[in-house]
PyMOL Python script that loads the backbone (N, CA, C, O; Angstrom):
from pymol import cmd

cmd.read_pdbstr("""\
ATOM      1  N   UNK A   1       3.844  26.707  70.908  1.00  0.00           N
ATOM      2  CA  UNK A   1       4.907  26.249  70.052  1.00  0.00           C
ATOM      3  C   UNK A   1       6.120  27.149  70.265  1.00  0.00           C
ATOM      4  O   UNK A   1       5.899  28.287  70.680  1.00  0.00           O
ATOM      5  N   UNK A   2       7.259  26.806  70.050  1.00  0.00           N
ATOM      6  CA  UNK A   2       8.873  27.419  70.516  1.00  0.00           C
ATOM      7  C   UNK A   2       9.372  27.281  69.383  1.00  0.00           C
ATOM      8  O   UNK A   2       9.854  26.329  68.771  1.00  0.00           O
ATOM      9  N   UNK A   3       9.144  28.721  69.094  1.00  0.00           N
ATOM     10  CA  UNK A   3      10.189  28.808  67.743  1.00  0.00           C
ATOM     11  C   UNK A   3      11.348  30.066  67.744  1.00  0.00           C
ATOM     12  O   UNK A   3      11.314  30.997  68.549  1.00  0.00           O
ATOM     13  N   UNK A   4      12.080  29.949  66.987  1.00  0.00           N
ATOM     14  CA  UNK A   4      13.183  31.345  66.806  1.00  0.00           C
ATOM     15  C   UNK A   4      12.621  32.516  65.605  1.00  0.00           C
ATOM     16  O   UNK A   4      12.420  32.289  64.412  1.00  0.00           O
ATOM     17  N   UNK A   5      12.461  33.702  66.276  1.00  0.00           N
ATOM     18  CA  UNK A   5      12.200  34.245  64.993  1.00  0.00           C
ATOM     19  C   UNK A   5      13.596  35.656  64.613  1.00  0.00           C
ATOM     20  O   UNK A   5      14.564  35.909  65.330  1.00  0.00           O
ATOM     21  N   UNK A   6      13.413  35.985  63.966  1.00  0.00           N
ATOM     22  CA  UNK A   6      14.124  37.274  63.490  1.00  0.00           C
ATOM     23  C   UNK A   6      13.438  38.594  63.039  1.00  0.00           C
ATOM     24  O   UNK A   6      12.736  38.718  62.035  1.00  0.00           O
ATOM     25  N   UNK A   7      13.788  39.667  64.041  1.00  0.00           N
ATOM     26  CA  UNK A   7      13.171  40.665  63.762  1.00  0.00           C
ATOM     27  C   UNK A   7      13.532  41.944  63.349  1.00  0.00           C
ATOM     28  O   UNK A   7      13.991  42.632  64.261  1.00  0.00           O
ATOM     29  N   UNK A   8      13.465  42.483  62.238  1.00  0.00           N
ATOM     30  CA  UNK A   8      14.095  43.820  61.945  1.00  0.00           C
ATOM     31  C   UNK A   8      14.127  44.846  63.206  1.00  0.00           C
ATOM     32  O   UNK A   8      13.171  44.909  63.978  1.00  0.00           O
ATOM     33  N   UNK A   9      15.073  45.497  63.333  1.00  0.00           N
ATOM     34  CA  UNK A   9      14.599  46.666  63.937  1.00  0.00           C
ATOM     35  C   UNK A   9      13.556  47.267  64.299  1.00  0.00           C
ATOM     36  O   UNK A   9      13.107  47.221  65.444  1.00  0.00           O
ATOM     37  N   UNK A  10      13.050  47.912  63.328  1.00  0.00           N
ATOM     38  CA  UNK A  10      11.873  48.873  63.697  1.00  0.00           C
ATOM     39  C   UNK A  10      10.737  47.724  64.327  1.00  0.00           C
ATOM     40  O   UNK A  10      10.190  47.789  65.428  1.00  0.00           O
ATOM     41  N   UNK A  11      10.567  46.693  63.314  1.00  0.00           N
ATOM     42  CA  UNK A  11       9.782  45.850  64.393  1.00  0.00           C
ATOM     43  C   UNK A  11      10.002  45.131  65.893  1.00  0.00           C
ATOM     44  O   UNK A  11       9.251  44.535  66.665  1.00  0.00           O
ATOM     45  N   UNK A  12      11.339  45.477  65.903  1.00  0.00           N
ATOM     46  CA  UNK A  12      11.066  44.821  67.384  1.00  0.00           C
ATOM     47  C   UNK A  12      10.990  45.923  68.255  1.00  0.00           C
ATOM     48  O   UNK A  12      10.605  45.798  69.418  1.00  0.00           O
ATOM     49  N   UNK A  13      11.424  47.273  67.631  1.00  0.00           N
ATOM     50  CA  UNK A  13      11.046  48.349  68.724  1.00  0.00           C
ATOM     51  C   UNK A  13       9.600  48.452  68.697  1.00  0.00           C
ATOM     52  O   UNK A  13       9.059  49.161  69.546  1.00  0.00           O
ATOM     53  N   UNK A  14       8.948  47.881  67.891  1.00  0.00           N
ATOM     54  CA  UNK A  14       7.396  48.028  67.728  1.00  0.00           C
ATOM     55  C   UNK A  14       6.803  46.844  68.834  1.00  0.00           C
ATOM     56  O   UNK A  14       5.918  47.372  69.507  1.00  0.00           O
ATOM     57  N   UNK A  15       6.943  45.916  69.088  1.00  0.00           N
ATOM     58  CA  UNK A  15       7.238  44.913  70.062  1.00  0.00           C
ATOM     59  C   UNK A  15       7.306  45.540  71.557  1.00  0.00           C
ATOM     60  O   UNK A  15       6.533  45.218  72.460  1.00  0.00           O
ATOM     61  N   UNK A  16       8.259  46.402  71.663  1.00  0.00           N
ATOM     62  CA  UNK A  16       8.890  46.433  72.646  1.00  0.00           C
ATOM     63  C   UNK A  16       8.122  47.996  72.955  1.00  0.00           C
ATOM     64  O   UNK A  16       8.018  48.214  74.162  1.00  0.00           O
ATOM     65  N   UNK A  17       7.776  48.698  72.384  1.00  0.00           N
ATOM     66  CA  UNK A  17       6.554  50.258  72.282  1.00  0.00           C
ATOM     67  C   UNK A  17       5.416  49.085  73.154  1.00  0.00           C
ATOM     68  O   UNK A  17       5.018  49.109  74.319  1.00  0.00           O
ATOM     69  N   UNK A  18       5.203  48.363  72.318  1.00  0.00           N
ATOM     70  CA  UNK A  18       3.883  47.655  72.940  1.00  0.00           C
ATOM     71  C   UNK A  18       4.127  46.427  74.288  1.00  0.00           C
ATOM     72  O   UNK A  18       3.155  45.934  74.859  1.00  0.00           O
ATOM     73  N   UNK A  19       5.481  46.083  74.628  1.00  0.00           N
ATOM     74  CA  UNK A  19       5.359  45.665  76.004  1.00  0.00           C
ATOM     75  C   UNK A  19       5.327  46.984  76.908  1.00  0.00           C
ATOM     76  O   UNK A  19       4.602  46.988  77.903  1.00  0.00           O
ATOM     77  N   UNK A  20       6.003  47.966  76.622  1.00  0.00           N
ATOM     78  CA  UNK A  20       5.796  49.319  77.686  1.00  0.00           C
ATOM     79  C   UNK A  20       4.425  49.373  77.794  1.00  0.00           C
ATOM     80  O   UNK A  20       3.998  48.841  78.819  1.00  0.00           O
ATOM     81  N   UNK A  21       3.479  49.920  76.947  1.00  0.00           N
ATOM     82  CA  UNK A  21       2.202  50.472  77.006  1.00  0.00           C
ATOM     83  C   UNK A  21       1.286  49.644  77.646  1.00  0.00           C
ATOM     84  O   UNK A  21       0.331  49.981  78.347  1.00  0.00           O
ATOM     85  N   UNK A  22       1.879  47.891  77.167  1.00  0.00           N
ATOM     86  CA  UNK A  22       0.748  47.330  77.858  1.00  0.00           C
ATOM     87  C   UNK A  22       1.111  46.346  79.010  1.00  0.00           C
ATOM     88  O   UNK A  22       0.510  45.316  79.315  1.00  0.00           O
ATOM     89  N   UNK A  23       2.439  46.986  79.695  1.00  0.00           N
ATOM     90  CA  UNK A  23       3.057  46.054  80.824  1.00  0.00           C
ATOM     91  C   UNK A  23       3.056  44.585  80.534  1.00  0.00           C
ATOM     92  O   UNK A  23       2.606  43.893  81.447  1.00  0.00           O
ATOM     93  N   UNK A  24       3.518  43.880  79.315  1.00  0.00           N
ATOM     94  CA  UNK A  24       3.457  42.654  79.047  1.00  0.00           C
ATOM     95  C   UNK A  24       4.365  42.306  78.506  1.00  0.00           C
ATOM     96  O   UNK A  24       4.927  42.947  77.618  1.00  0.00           O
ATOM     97  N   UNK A  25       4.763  41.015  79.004  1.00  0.00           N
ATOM     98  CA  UNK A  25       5.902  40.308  77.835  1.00  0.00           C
ATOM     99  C   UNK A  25       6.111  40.039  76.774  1.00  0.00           C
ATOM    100  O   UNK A  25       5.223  39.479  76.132  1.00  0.00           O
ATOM    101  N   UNK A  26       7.509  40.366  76.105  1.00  0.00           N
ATOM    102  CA  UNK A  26       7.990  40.120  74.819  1.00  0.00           C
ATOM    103  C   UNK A  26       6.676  39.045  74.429  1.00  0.00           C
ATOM    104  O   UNK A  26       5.531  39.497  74.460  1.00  0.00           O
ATOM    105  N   UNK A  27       6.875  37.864  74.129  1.00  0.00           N
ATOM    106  CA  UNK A  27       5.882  36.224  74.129  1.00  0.00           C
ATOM    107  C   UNK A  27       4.583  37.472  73.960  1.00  0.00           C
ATOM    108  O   UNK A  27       4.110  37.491  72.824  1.00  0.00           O
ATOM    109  N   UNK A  28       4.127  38.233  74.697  1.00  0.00           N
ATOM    110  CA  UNK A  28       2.374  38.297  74.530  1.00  0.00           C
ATOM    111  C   UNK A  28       2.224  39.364  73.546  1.00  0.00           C
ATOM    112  O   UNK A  28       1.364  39.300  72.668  1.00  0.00           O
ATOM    113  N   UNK A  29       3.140  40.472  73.679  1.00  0.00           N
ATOM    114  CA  UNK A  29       2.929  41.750  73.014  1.00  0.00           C
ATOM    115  C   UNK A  29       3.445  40.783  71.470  1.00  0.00           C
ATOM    116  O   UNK A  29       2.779  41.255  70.548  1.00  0.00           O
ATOM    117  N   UNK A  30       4.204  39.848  71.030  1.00  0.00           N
ATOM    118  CA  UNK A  30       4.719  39.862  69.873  1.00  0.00           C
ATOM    119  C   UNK A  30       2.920  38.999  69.243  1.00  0.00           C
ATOM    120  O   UNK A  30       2.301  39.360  68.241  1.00  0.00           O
ATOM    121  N   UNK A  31       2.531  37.950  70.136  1.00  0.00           N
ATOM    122  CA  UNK A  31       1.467  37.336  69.810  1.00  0.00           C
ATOM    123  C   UNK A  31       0.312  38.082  69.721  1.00  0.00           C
ATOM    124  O   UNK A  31      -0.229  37.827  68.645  1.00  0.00           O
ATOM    125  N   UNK A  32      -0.084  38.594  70.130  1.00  0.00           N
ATOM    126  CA  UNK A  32      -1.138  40.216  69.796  1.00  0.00           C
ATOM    127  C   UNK A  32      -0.538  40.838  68.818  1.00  0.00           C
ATOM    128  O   UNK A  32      -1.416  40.966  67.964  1.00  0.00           O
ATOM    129  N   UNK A  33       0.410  41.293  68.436  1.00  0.00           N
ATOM    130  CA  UNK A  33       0.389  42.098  67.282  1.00  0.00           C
ATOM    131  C   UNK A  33       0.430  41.186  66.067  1.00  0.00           C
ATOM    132  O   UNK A  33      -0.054  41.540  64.993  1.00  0.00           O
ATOM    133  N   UNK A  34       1.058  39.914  66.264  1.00  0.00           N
ATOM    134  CA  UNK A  34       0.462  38.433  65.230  1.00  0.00           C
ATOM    135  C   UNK A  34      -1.171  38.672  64.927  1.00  0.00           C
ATOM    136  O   UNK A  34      -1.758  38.896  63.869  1.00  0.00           O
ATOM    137  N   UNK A  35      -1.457  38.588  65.739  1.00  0.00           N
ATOM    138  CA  UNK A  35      -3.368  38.359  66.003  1.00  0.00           C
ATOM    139  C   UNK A  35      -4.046  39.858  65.276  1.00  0.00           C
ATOM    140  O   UNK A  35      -5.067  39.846  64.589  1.00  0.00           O
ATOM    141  N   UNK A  36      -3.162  41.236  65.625  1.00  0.00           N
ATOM    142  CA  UNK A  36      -3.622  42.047  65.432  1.00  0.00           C
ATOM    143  C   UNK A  36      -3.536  42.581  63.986  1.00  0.00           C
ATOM    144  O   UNK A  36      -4.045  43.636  63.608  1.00  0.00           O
ATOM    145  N   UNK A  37      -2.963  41.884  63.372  1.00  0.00           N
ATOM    146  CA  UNK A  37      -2.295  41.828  61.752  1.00  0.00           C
ATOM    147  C   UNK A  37      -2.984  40.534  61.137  1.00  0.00           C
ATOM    148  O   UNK A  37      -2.429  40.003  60.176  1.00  0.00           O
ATOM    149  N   UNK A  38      -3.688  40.215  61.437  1.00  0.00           N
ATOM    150  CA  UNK A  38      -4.025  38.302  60.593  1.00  0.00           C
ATOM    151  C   UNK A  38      -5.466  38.881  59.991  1.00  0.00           C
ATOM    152  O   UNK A  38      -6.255  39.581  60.624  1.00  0.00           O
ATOM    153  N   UNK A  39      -5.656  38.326  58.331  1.00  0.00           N
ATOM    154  CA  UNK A  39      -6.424  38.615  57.755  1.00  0.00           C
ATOM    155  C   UNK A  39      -7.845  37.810  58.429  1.00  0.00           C
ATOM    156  O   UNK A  39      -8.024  36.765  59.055  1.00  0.00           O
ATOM    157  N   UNK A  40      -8.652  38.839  57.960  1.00  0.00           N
ATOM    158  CA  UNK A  40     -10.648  38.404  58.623  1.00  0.00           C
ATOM    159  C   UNK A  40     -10.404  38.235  60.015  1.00  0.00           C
ATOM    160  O   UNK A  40     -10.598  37.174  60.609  1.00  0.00           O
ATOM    161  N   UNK A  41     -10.004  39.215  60.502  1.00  0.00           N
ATOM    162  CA  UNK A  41     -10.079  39.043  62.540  1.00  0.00           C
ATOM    163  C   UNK A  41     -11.090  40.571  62.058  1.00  0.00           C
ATOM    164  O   UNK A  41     -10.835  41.358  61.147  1.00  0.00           O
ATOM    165  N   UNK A  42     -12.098  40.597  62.895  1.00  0.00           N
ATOM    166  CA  UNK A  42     -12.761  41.656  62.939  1.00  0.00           C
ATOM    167  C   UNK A  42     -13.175  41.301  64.291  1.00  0.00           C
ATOM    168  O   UNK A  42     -14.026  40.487  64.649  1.00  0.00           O
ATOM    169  N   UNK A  43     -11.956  42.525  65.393  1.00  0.00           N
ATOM    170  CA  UNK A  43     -12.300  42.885  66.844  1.00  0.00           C
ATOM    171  C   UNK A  43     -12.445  44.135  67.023  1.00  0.00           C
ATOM    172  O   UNK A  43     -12.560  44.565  68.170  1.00  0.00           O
ATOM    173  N   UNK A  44     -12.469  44.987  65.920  1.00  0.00           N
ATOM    174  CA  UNK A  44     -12.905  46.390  65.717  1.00  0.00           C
ATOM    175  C   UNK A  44     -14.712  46.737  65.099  1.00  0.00           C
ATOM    176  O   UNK A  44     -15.617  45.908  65.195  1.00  0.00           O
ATOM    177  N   UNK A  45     -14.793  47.466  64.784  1.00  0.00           N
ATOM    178  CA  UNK A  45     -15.681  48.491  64.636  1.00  0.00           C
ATOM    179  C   UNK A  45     -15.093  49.541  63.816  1.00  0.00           C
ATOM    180  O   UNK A  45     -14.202  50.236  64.304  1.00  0.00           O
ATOM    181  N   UNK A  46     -15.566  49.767  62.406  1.00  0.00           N
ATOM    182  CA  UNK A  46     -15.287  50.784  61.816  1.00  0.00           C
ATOM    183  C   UNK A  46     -15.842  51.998  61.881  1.00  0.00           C
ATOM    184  O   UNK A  46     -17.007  51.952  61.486  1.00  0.00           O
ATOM    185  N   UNK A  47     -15.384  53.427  62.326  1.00  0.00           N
ATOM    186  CA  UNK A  47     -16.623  54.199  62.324  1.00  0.00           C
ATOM    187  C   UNK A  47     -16.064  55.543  61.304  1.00  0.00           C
ATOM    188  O   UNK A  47     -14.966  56.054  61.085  1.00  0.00           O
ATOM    189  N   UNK A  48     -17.297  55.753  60.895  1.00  0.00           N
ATOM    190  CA  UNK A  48     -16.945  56.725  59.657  1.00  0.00           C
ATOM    191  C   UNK A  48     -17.133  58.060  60.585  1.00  0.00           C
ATOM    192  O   UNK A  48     -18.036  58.208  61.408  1.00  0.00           O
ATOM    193  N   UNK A  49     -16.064  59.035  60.279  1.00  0.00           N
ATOM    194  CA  UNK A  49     -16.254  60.415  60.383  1.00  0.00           C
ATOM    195  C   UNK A  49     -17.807  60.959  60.706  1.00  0.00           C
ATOM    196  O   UNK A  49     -18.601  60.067  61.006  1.00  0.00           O
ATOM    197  N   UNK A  50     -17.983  61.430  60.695  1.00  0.00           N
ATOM    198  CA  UNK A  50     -19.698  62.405  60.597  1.00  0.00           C
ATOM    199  C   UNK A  50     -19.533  64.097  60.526  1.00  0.00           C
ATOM    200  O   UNK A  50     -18.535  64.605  61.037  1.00  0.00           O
ATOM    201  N   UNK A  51     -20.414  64.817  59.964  1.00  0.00           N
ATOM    202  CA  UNK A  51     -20.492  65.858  60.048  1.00  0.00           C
ATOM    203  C   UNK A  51     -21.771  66.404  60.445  1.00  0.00           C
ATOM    204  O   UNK A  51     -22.696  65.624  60.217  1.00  0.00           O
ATOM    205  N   UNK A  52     -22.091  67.448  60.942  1.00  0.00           N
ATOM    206  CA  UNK A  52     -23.317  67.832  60.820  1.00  0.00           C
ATOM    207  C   UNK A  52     -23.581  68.608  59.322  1.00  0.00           C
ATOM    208  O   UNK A  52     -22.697  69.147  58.656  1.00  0.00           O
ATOM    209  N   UNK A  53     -25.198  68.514  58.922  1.00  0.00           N
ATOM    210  CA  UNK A  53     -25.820  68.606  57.668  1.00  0.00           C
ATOM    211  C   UNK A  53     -25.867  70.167  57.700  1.00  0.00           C
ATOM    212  O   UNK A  53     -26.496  70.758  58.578  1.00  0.00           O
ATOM    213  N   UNK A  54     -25.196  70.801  56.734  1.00  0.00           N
ATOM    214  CA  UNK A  54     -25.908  72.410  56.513  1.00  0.00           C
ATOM    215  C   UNK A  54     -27.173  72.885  55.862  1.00  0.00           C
ATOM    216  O   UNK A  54     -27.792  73.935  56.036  1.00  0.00           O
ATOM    217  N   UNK A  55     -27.455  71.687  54.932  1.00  0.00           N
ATOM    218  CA  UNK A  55     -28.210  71.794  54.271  1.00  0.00           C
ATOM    219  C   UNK A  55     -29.416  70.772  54.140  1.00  0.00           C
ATOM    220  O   UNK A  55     -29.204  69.838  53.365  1.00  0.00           O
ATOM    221  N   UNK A  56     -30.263  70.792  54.577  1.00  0.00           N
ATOM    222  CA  UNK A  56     -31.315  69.944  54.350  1.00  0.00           C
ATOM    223  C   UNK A  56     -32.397  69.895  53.167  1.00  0.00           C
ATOM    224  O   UNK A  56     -33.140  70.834  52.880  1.00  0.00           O
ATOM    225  N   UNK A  57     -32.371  68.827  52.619  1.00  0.00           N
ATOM    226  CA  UNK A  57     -33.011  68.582  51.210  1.00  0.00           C
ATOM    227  C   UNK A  57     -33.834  67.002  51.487  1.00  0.00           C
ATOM    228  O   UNK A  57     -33.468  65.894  51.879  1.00  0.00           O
ATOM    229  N   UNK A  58     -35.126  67.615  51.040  1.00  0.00           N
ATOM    230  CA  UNK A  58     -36.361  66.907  50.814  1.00  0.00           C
ATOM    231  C   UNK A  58     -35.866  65.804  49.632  1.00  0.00           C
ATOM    232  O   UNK A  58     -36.116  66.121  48.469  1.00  0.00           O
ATOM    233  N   UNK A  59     -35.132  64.442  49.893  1.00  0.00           N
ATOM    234  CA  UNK A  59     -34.808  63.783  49.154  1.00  0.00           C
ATOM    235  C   UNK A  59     -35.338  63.161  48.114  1.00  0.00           C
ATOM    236  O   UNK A  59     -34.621  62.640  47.260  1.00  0.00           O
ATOM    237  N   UNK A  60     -36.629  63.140  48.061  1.00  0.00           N
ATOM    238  CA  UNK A  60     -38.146  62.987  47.367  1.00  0.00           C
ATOM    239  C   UNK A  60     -38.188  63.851  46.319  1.00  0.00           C
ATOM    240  O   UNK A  60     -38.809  63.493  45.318  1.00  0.00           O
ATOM    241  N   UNK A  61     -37.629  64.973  46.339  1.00  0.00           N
ATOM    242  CA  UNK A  61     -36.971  66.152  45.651  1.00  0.00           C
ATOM    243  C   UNK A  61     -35.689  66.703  44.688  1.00  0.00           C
ATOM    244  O   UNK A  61     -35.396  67.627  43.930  1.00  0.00           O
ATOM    245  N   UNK A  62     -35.088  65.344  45.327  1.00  0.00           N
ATOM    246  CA  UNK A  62     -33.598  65.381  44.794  1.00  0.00           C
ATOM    247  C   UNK A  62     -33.238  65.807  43.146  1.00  0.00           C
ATOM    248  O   UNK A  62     -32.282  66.512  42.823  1.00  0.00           O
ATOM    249  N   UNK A  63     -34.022  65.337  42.405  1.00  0.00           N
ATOM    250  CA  UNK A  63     -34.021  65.327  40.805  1.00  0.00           C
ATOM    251  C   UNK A  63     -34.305  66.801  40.641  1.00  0.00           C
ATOM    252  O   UNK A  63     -33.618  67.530  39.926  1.00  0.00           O
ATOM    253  N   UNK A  64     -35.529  67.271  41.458  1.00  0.00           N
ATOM    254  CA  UNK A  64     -35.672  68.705  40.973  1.00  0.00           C
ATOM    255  C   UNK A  64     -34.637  69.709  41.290  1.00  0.00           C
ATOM    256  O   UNK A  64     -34.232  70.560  40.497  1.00  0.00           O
ATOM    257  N   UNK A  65     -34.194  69.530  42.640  1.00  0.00           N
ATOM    258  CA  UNK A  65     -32.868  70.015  42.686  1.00  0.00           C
ATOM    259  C   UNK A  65     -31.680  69.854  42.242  1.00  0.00           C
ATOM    260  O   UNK A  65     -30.862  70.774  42.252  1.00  0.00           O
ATOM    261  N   UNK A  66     -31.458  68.846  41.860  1.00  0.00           N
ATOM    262  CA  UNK A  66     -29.987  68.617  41.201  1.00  0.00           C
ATOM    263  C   UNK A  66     -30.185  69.864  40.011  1.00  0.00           C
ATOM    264  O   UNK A  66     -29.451  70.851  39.960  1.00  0.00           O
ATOM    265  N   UNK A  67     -31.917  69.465  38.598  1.00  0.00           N
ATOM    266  CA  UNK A  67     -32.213  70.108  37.877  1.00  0.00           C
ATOM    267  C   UNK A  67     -31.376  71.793  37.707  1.00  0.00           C
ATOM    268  O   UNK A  67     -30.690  72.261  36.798  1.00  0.00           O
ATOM    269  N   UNK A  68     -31.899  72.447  39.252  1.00  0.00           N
ATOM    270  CA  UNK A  68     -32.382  73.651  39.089  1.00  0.00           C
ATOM    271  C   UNK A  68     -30.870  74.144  39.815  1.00  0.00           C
ATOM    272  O   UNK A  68     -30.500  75.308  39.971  1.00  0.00           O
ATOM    273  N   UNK A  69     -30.171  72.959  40.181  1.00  0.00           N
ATOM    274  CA  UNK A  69     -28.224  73.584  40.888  1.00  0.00           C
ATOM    275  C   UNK A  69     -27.705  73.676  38.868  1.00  0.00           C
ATOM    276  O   UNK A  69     -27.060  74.411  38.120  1.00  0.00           O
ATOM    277  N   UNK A  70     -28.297  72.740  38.820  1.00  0.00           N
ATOM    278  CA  UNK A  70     -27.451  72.447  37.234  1.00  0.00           C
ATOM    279  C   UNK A  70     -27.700  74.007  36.311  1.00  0.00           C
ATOM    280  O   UNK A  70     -26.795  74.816  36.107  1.00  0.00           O
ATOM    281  N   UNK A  71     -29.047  74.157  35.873  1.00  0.00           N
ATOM    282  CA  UNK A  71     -29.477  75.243  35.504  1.00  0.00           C
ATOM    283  C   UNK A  71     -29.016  76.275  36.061  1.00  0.00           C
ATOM    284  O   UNK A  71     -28.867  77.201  35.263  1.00  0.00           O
ATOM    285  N   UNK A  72     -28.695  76.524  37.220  1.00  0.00           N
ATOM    286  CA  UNK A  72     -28.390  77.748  37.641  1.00  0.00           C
ATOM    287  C   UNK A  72     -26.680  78.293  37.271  1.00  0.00           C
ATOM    288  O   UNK A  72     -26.147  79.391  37.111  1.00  0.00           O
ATOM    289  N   UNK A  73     -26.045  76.326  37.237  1.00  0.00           N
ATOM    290  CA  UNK A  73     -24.734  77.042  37.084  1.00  0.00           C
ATOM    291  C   UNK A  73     -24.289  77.075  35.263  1.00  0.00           C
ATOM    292  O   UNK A  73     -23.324  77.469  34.608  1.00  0.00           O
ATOM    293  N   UNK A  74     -25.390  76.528  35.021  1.00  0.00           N
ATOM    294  CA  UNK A  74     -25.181  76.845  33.061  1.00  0.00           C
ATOM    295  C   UNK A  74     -25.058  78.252  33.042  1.00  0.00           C
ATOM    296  O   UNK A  74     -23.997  78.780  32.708  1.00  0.00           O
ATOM    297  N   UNK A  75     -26.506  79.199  33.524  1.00  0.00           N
ATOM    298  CA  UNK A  75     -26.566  80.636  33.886  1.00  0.00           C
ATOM    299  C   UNK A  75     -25.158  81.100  33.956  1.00  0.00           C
ATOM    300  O   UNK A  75     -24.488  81.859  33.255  1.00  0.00           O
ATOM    301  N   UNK A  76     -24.842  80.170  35.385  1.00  0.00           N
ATOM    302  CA  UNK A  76     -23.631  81.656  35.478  1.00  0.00           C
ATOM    303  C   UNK A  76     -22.596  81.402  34.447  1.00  0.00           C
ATOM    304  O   UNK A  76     -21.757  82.294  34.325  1.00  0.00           O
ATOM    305  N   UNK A  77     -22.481  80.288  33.624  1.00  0.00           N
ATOM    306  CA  UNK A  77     -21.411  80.121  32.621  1.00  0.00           C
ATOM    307  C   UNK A  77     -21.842  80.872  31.383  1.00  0.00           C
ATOM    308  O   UNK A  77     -21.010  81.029  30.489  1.00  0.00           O
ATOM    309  N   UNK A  78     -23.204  81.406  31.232  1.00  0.00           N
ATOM    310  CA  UNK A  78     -23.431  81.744  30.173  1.00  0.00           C
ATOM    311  C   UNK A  78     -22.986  83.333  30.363  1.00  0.00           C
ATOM    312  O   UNK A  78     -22.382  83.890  29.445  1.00  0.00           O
ATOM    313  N   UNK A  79     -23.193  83.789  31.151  1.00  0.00           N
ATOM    314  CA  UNK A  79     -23.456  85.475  32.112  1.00  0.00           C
ATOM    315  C   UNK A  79     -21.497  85.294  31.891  1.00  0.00           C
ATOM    316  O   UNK A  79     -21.122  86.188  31.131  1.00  0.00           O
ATOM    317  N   UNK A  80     -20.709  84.701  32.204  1.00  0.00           N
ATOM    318  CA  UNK A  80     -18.853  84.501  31.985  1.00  0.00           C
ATOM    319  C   UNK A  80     -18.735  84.310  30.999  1.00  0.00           C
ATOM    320  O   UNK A  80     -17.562  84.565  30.726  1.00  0.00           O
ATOM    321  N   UNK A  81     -19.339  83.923  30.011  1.00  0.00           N
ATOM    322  CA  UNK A  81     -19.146  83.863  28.611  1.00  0.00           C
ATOM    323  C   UNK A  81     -17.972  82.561  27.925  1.00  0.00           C
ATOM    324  O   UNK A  81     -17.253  82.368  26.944  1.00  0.00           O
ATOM    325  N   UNK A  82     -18.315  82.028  28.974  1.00  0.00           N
ATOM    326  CA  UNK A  82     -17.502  80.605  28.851  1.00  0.00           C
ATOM    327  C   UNK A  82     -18.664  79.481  28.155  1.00  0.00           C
ATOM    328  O   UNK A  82     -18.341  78.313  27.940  1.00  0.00           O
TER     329      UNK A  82
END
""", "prot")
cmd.dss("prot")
cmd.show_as("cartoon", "prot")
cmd.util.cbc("prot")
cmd.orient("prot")
């Protein structure tokens, strides 16, 4: 379809960032970044951060530990007198 559009500034330098990078014409880079903006397109993969674990806890366990972090820091509030 042939239509006229109008483009702010910053977006058409955004257009035009993305015919450099991807050696393509105005027409393809503007239609990809259409495509790349349109709601429920999932051509990604989300991936969450990761860390490695410092601490390893017997999750089966979890209650007794939460227990005995909790207790310990009443202690030190009691020992501060707070």
């Amino acid at each position: 379809m042939r239509t006229t559009v109008t483009l702010d500034p910053d977006t058409e330098q955004v257009i035009r960032e993305r015919m450099a990078a991807k050696g393509v014409s105005f027409k393809q880079a503007l239609n990809d970044a259409i495509r790349d903006g349109a709601p429920g397109r999932v051509d990604y993969v989300f991936r969450s951060p990761t860390a490695k674990a410092t601490l390893l806890v017997d999750v089966t366990k979890a209650n007794a530990l939460a227990g005995a972090l909790e207790d310990e820091a009443q202690l030190d509030r009691m020992r501060a007198g707070t």
